[in-house]
C-alpha positions as CSV (number, residue, x, y, z in Angstrom):
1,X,60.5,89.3,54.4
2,X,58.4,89.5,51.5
3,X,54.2,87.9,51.6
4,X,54.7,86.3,48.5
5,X,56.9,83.4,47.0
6,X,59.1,84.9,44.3
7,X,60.3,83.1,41.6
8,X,63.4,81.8,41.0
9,X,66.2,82.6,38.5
10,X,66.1,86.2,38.8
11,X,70.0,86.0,39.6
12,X,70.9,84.2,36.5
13,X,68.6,87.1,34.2
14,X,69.9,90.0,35.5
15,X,73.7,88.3,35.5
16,X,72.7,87.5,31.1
17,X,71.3,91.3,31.3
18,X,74.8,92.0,32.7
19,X,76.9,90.3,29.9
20,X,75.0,92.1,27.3
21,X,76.8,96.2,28.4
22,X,77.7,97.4,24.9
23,X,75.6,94.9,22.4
24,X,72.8,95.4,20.1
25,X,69.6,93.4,21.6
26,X,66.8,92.7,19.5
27,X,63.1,92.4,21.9
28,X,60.8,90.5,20.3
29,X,57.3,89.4,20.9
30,X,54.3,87.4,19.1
31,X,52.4,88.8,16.1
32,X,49.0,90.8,16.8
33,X,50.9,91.7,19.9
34,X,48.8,91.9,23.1
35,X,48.8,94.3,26.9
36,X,51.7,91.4,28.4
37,X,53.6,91.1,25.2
38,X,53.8,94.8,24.8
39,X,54.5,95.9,28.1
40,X,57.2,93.1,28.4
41,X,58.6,94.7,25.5
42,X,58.9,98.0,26.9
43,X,60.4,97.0,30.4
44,X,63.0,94.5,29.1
45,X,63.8,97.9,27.1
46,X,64.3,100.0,30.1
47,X,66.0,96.9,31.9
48,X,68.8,96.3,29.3
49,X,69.3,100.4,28.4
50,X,70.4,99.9,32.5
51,X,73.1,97.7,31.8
52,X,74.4,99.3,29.1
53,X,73.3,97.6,25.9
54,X,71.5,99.3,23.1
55,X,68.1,97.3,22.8
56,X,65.9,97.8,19.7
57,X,62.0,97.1,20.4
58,X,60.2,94.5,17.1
59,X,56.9,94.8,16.0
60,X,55.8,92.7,13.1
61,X,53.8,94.5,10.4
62,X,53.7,97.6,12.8
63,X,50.1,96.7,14.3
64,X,49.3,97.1,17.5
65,X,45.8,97.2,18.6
66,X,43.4,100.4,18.8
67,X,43.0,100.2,22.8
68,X,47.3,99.6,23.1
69,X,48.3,102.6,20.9
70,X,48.6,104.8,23.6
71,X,51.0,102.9,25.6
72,X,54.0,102.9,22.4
73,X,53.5,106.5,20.9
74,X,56.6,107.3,23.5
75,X,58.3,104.4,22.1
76,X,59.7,103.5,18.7
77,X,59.6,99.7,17.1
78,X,61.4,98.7,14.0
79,X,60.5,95.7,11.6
80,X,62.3,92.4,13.0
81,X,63.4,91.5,9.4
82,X,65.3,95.1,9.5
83,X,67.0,94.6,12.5
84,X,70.7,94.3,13.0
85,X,71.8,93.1,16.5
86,X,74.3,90.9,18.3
87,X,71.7,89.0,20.2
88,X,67.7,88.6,20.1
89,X,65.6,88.1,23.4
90,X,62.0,86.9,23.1
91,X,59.2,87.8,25.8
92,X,55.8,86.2,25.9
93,X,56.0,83.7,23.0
94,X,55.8,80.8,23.8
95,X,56.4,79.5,20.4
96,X,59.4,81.1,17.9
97,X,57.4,81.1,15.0
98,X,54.9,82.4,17.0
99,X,56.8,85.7,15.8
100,X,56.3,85.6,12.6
101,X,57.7,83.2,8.9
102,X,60.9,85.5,10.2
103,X,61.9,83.4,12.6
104,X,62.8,80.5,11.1
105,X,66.0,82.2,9.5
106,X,67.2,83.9,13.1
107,X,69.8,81.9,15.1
108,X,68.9,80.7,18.6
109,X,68.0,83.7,20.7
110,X,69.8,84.1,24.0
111,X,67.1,84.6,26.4
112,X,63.0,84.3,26.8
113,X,60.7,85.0,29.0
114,X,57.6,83.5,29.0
115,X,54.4,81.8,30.8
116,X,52.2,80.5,28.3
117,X,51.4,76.7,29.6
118,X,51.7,75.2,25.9
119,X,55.3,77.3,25.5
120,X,58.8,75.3,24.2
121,X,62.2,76.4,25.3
122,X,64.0,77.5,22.4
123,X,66.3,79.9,23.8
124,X,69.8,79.5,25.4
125,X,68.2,80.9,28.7
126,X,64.6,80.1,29.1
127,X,63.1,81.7,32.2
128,X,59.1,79.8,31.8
129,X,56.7,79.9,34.2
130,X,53.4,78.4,33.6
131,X,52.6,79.3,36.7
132,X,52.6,83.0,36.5
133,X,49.2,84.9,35.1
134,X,51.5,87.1,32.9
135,X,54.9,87.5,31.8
136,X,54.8,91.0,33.1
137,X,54.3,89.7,36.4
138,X,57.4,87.8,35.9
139,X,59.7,90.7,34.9
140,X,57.9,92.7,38.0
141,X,58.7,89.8,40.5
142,X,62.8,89.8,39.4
143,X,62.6,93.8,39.7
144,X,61.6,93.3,42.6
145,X,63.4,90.7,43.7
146,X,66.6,93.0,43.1
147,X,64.2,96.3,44.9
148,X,64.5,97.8,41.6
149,X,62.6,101.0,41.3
150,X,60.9,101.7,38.0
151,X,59.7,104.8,36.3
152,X,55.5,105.4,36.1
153,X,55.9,104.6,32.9
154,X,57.6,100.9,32.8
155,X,55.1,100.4,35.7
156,X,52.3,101.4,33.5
157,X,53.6,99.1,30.8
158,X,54.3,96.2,33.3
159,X,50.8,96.8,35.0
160,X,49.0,96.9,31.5
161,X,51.1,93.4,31.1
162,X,49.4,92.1,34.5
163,X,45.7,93.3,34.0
164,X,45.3,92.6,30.4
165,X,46.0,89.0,31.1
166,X,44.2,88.4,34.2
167,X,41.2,89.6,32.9
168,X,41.2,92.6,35.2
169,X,42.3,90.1,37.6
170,X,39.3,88.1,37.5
171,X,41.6,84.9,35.9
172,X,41.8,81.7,37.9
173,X,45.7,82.6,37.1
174,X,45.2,85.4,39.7
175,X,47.2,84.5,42.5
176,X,48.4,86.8,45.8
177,X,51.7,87.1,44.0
178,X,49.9,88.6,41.2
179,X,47.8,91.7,43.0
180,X,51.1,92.4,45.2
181,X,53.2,93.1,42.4
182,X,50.4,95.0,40.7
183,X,50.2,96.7,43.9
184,X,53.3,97.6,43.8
185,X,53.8,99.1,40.3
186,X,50.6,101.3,41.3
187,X,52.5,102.3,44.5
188,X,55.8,103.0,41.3
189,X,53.5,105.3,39.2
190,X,50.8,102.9,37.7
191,X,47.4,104.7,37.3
192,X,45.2,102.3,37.8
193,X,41.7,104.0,36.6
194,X,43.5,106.2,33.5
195,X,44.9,102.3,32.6
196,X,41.0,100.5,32.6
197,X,39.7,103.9,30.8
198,X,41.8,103.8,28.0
199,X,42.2,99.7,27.6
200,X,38.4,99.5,28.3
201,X,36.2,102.3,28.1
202,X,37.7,103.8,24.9
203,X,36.3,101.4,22.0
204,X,35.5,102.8,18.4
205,X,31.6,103.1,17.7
206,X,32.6,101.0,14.8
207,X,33.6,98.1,17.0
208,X,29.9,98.1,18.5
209,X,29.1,97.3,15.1
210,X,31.0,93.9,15.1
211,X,29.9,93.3,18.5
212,X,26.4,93.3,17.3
213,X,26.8,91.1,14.9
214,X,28.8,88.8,16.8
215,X,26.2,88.5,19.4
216,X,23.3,87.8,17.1
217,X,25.7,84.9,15.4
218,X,26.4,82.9,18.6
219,X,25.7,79.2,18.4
220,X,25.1,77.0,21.0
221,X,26.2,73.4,20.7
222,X,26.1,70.0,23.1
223,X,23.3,71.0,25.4
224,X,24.5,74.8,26.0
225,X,27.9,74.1,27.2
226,X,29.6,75.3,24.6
227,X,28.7,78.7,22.9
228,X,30.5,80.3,19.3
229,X,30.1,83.3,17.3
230,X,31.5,83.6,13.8
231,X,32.5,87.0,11.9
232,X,32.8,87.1,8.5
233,X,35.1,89.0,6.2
234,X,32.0,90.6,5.0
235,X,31.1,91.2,8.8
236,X,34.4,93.7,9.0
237,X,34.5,95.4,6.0
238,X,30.7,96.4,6.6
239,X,30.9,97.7,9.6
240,X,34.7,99.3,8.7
241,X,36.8,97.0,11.4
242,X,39.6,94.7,11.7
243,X,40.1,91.7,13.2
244,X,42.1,93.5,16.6
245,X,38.5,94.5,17.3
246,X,38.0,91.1,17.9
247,X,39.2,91.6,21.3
248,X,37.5,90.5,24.2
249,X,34.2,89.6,22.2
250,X,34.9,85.6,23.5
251,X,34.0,87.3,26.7
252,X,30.5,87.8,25.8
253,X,29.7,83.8,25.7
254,X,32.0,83.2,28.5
255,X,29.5,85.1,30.8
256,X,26.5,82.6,29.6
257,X,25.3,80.6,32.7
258,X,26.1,76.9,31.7
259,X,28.4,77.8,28.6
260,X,32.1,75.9,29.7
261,X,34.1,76.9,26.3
262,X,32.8,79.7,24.7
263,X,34.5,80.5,21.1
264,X,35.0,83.0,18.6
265,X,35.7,81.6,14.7
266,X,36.7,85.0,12.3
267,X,38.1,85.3,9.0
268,X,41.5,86.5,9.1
269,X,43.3,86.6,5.9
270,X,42.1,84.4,4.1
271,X,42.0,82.0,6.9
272,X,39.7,81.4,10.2
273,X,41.1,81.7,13.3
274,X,39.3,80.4,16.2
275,X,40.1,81.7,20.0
276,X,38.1,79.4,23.3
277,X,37.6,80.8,26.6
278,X,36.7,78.8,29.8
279,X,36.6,79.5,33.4
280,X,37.9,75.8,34.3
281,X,41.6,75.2,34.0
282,X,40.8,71.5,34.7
283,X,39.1,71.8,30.9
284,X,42.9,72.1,29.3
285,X,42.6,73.7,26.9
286,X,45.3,74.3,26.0
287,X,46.0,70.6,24.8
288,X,43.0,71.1,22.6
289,X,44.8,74.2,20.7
290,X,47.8,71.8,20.5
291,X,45.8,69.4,18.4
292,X,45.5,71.8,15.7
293,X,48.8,73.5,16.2
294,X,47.7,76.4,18.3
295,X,48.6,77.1,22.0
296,X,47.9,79.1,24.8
297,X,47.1,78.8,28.5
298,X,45.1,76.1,30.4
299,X,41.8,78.7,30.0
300,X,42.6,80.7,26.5
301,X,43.9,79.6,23.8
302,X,43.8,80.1,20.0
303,X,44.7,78.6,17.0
304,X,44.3,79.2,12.7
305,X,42.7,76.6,10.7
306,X,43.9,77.0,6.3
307,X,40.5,76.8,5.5
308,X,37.0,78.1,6.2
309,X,35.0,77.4,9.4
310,X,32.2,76.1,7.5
311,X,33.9,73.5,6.3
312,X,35.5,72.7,9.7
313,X,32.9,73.9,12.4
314,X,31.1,70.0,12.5
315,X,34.5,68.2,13.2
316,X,35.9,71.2,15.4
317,X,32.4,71.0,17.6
318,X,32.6,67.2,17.6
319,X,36.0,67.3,18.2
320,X,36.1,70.0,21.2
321,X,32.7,67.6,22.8
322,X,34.8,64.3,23.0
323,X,38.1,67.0,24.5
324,X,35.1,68.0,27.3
325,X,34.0,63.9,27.8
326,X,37.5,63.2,28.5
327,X,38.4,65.9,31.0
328,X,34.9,66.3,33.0
């Protein structure tokens, strides 16, 4: 008998998984593609080469961040608008469009698999679960469900999946379920330590840069309890970095005694996106990010704004302090 509480609908995915013996399957994930989206990517690969189908891995505009590259050089992706297949599935996106302008043209995929709190089922077969901390952990708890064994290196890309979105499993989304099946993957081939050296003690010098600036741009706002930090575009060409070495700087904020929502507003294209962090789930805010057409989870979320944050930084800060009033 297993310690945890599995989820359900693992019968249904694997008997989908089953039909598909033969077929060309499209994976797809979000744009700027993260450690979950990736390594649900690779392992729904591995799953549905299992059964027989002939899956082809998408990866809008090829980018995948500095600290990730390691984990696809083994693996090819194609352009989503190139591919030709009989059916698509979708993994950790909670939104379609979330994959790119693309996806407005494709017709409904068959499957996805997903756990962000603000996602829509748009699929045929949605297997959600706002519940879980990734959608790695998802995929893990249905392979193990069925006592599927997995290669070291679909345990790596699961475990990547699990860590990356627990925050090194320091997330309130953290749950027993969550460090069992990570246990398990590392008992499968998962290297813990070689994982946190290169996801987080591998950074380009240049990134240190940004971080500097970052740091000396933070904000504080409604007696300290919220904290943001703007980068510029001028910010990221000086110091020769891009906006993926934005990630985890909202961390730095977070960590402030008395900050609840720390924030990070950047120029991105010749718009400003704006990522929150919290520590309280009770904060929500994820219905914030809605509000503004973004999404997330009930403690990170992000959203784009068509406009520049100096315009909107007075009604987004008044804004996110009446969001705060109404859920302390």
């Amino acid at each position: 008998m297993s310690i945890i509480e599995h989820f359900s609908g693992a019968e249904s995915f694997f008997s989908i998984c089953e039909q598909l013996k033969g077929k060309r399957v499209g994976i797809l994930g979000h744009l700027h593609p993260d450690g979950d989206c990736i390594g649900a990517q690779i392992a729904m690969r591995d799953i549905l080469i299992r059964f027989g189908a002939i899956p082809l891995m998408g990866l809008a505009e090829n980018k995948v961040a500095t600290n990730l590259k390691w984990i696809v050089r083994n693996y090819e992706f194609v352009q989503p608008e190139e591919m030709t297949v009989d059916e698509y599935i979708f993994v950790d996106c909670g939104v379609m469009l979330r994959a790119g302008d693309f996806a407005k043209k494709l017709p409904q995929p068959l499957m996805s698999i997903d756990h962000h709190v603000s996602g829509e089922k748009f699929a045929q077969h949605n297997f959600f679960y706002p519940e879980s901390a990734a959608t790695c952990e998802v995929i893990t708890d249905f392979l193990e469900q069925r006592q599927w064994e997995v290669s070291g290196a679909i345990a790596t890309a699961l475990y990547v999946g699990i860590v990356t979105d627990t925050g090194k499993f320091s997330y309130s989304s953290t749950t027993v379920r969550t460090l069992f099946l990570a246990a398990k993957l590392a008992s499968q081939g998962a290297n813990p330590h070689r994982i946190f050296i290169e996801i987080y003690q591998n950074e380009p010098r240049e990134k240190f840069a940004l971080i500097q600036r970052f740091l000396t741009s933070l904000g504080f706002y409604v007696d300290g309890t919220i904290c943001v930090g703007r980068l510029t575009e001028k910010d990221f060409i000086e110091t020769g970095t891009t906006a993926d070495d934005t990630e985890g700087l909202v961390n730095f904020p977070r960590t402030i005694k008395g900050v609840r929502v720390a924030a990070i507003a950047y120029d991105r294209e010749g718009k400003t996106r704006i990522s929150l962090r919290s520590d309280d789930p009770t904060l929500r805010l994820d219905l914030f990010a809605a509000k503004f057409l973004g999404g997330g989870h009930f403690c990170a979320v992000a959203f784009t704004i068509n406009d520049s944050y100096e315009k909107f930084e007075a009604g987004f800060i008044s804004s996110l302090r009446a969001h705060l009033d109404a859920f302390t």
